[in-house]
Legacy VTK file of the C-alpha trace (Angstrom):
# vtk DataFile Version 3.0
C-alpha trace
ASCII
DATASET POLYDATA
POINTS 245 float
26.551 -54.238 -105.530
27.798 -57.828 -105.990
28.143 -58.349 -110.517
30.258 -60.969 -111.464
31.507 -60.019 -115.702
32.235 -63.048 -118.258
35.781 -61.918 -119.047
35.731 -65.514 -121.774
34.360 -68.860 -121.941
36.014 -70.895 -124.626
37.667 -74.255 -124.219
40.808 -75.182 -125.061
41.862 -72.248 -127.418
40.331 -69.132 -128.451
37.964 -68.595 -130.918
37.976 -65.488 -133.171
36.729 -62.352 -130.692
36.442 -64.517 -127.571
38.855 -65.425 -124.874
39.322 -68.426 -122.583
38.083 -68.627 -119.175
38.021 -65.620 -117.432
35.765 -64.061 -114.566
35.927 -60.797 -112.857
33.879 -60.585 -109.652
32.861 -57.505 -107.896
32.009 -57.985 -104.391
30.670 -54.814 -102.641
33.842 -53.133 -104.331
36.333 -56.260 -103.271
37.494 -57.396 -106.762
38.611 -60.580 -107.377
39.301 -63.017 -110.643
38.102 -66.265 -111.237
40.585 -68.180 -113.853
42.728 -66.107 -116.254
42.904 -68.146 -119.707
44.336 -67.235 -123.279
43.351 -63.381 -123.799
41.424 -62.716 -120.748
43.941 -60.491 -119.257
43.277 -57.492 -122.241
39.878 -58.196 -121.306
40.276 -57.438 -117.487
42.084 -54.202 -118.396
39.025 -53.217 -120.587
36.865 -53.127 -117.296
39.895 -52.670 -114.772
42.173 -50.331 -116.267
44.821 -49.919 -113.256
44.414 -54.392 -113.207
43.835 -52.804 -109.435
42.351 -56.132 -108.571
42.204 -57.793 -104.777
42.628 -61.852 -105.771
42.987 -64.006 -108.100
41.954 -67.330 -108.162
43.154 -70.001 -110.532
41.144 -73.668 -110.713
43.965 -75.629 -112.586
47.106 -75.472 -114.402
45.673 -75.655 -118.095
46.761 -72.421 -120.042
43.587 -71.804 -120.977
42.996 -71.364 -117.384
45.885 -69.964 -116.227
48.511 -68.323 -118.935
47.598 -64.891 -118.571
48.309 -64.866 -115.213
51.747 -64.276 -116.395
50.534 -60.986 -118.083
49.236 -60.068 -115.301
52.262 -60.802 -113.620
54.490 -58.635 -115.399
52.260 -56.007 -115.526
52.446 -55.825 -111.632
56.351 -56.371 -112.200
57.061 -53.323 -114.271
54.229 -51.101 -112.747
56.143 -47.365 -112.419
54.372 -47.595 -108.956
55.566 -50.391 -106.720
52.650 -52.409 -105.766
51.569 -54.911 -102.383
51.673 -58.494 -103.455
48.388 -59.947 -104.622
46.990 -62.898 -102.815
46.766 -65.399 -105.621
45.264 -68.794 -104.376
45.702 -71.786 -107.261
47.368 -75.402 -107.477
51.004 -75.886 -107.244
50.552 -76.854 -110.781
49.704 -73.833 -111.895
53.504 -71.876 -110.366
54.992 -74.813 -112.084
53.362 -74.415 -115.394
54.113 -70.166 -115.451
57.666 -71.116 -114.059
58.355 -73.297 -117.113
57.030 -70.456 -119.630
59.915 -68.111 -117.934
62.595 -70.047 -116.706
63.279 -68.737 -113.506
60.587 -66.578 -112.777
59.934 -65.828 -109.035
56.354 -65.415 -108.410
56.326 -64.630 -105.292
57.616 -61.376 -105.900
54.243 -59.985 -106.977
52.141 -62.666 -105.847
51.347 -63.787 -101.948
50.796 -67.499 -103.271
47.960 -69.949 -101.567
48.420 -73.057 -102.735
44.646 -75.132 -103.479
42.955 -77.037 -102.065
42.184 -75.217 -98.784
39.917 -72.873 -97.387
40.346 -69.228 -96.867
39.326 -65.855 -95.768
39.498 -63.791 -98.692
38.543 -60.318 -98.425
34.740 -60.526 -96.926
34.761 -64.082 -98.963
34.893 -67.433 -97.425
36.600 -69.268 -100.344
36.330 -72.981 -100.167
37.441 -75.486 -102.484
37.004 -79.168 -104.062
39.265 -81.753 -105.798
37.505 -82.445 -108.819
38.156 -85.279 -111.978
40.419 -83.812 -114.580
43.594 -84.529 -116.996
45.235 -82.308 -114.057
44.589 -81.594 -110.778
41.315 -79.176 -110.823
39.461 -77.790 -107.586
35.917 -76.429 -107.424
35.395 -73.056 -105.595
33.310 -71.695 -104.285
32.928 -68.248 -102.303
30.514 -67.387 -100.434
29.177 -64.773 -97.286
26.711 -65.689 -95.379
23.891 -64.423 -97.674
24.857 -65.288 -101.191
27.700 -67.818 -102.828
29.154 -68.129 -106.601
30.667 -71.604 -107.217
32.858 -72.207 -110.214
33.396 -75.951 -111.545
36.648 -75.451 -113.298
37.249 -77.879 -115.972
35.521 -81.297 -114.404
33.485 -84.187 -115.117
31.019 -86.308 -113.221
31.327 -85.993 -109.349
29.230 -86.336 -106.327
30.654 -83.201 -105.346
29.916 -80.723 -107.494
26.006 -81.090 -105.875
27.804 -79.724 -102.801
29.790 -77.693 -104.467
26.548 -75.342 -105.705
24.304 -76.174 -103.235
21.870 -73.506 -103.109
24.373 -71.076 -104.422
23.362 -67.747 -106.402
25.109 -68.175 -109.374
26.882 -71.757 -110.566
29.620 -71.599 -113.072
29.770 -74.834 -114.653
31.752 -76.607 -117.499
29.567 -77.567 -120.482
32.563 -78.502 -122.837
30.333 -81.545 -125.254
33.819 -82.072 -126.036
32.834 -84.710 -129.075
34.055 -88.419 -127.874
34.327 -87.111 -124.221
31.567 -89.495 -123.223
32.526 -92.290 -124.767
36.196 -92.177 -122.244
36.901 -94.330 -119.850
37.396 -91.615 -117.439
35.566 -88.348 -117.834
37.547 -85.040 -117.106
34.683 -83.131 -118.703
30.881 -82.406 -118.555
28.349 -81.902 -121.035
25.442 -79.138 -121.001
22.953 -81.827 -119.969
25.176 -83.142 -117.257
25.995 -78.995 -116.242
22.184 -78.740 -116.103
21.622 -82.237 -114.012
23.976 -81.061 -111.305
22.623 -77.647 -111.327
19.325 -79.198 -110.310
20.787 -81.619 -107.801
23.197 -78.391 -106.276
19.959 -76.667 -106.171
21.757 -73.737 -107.396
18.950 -70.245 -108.481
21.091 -69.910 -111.467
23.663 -71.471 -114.056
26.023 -70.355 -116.311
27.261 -72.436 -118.877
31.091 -72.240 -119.526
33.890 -73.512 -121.616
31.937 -74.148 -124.753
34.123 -76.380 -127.313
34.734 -74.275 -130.622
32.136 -74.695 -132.646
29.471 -75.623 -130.695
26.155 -73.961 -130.537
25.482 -72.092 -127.333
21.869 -71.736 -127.843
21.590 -75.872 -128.424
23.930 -75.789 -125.085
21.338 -73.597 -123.177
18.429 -75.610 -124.363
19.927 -79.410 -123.528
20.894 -78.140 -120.109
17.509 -76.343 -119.130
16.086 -79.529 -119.903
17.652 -80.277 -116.420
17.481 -77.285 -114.379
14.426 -75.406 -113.435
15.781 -72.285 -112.841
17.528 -69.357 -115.811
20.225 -70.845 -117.697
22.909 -68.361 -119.378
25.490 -68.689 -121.346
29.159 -67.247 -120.881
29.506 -64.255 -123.476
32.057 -61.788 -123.453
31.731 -59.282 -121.444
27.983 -60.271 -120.187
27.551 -59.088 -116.399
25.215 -60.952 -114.062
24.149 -58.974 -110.899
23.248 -61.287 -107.913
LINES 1 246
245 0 1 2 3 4 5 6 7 8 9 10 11 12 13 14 15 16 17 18 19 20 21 22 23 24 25 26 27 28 29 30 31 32 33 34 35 36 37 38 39 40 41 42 43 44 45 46 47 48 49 50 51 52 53 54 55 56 57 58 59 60 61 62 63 64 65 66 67 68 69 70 71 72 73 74 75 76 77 78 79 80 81 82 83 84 85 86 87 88 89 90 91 92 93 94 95 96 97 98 99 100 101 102 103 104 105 106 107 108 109 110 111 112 113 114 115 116 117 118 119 120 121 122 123 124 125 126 127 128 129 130 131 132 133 134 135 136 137 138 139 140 141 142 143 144 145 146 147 148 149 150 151 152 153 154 155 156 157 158 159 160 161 162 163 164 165 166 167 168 169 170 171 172 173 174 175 176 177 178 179 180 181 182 183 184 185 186 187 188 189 190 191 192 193 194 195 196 197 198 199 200 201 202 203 204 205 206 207 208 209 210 211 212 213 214 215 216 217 218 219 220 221 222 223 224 225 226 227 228 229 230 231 232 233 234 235 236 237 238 239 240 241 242 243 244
């Protein structure tokens, strides 16, 4: 059974009984994470108790992407039980961001580190990945066998390839910040709930899940501007929701 579990979904910081982005996918019993933000790592433990997880994958070097990683990381460290490195695939941002929150801290002793953008055989996954606009480097992934995909957005905003990115996939995870003033930038690093739903459309995608809602914003107005766009179910990232696909 392939379920893929909203671990958190809230931009920037979190929000009072909600973590940052966080996914926990269960493949046919290969488990892997999607993004490990501010508080998502009690979270994992809540549905993984051992954290006896396959992967990780990380889109970007924001902490609330990435900081719990480091829990993560020295929960591995002082396991009683010595454990097999995990196969963590993220940007080199992303070691360089946990390095600076423990000065000298040497990842690669519970970690087998893959360094974005690539692609790879993880597990019975084909992950592949895209460079996407940010404030930081930010890749796309997507993973996929050859009868279903999830794609993830990260943290992006407007790009011909995020219709790639989803195309025809299962299950797109995609940024809907309306991060207030965002559209009025020069540059965009982030999308709205319209633009998630536009690109849903384009990616032909069967279904969308919104993500990294900006505190304070109404979900249910998020959900309603992007299915304006997209023909198929929109959902919205709640804690601990899981999707079957």
């Amino acid at each position: 059974m392939r379920t893929l579990t909203v671990l958190g979904a809230s931009a920037a910081h979190p929000v009072p009984g909600e973590a940052c982005s966080g996914y926990f996918l269960d493949w046919d019993g290969f488990r892997l994470v999607l993004d490990l933000g501010y508080g998502t790592f009690p979270r994992l433990l809540s549905h993984v108790p051992d954290a006896e997880i396959d992967a990780v994958v990380i889109t970007h070097e924001h902490p609330d992407h990435c900081i719990d990683l480091h829990a993560l990381f020295r929960f591995r460290q002082y396991a009683e039980t010595p454990t097999k490195k995990l196969p963590l695939y993220c940007p080199a941002g992303v070691i360089d961001r946990l390095g600076a929150v423990e000065p000298g801290l040497d990842m690669t002793s519970a970690f087998d580190i893959h360094l974005l953008p690539g692609h790879f055989e993880v597990g019975p996954l084909r992950l592949s990945s895209v460079s996407l606009p940010h404030f930081v480097p930010n890749y796309g992934v997507r993973l996929e066998t050859a009868t279903a995909a999830v794609a993830f957005t990260g943290d992006t905003g407007p790009h011909p390839g995020l219709a790639d990115l989803g195309r025809a996939a299962d299950l797109y995870i995609v940024d809907a910040t309306d991060r207030p003033g965002e559209q009025d930038s020069t540059r965009r690093n982030l999308l709205t709930a319209s633009e998630a739903g536009e690109w849903a459309q384009r990616a032909g995608a069967k279904r969308l899940l919104l993500t990294h809602f900006w505190p304070g914003n109404d979900r249910s107005a998020s959900a309603e501007d992007a299915g304006e766009h997209f023909d198929g179910e929109v959902l919205t990232a709640e804690p601990d929701l899981r999707i079957a696909f």
